[in-house]
N, C-alpha and C positions, 0 to 999 in steps of 0.2 A: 524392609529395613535396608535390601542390598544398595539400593536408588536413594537412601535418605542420609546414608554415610557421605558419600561423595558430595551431592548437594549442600549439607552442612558443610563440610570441609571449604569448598571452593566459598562458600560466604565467608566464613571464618578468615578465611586469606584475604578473602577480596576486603574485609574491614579493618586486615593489620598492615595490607601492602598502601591500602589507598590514601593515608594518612603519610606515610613514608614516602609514596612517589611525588605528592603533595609541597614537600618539606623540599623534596630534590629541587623539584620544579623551581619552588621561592627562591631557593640559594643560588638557581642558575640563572633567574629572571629569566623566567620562560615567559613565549609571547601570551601572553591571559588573553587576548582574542582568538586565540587556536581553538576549535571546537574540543578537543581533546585534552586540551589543560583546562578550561573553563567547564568540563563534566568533571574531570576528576578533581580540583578545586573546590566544585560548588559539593560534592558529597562527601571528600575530608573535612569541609566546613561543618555540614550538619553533623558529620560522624560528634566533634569537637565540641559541636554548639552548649550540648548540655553540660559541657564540664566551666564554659566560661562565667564570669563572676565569683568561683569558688574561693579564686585567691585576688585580691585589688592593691597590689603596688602602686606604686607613685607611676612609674613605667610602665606606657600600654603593651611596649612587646613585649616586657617581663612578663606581664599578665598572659599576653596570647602564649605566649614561651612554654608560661607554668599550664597553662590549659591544654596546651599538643601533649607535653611532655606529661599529663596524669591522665587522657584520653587513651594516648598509646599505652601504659602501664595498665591502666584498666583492661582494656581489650588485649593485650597479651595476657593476662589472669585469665579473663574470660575465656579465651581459647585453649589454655592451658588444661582450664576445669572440662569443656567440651570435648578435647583429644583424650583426656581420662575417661571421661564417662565414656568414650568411644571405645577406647581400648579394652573395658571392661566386661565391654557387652558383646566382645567377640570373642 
């Protein structure tokens, strides 16, 4: 259990930060041929993927907007429930 806290934890982060460094990146126009923005890109994509088509505005970036912005909420709850249950069990 002591090796499965930490492990969980550092997922846990790594799928609420990588969404968010993602967003940075966009707003900075970062170079997307950088190996480093094009890994962390392509897995905030997939993190995203399944929340896109939920909502279909006229406006595609409304749509991706509303997709980041219920992606991230989702996975902050998720995490939320997961540091509970963690705390619990110590």
């Amino acid at each position: 259990m002591r090796v499965l806290v930490p492990v969980t934890l550092a997922i846990v982060i790594g799928v609420l930060v990588t969404p968010v460094i993602a967003v940075a990146f966009l707003l900075l126009d970062a170079n997307e041929s950088n190996s480093l923005v094009a890994t962390v890109m392509t897995v905030a994509d997939n993190l995203v993927e399944p929340f896109r088509g939920i909502f279909t505005p006229d406006q595609p970036e409304l749509a991706d907007g509303l997709a980041w912005g219920l992606a991230g909420a989702v996975y902050l709850i998720v995490a939320g429930a997961v540091s509970t249950v963690f705390k619990k069990s110590h």
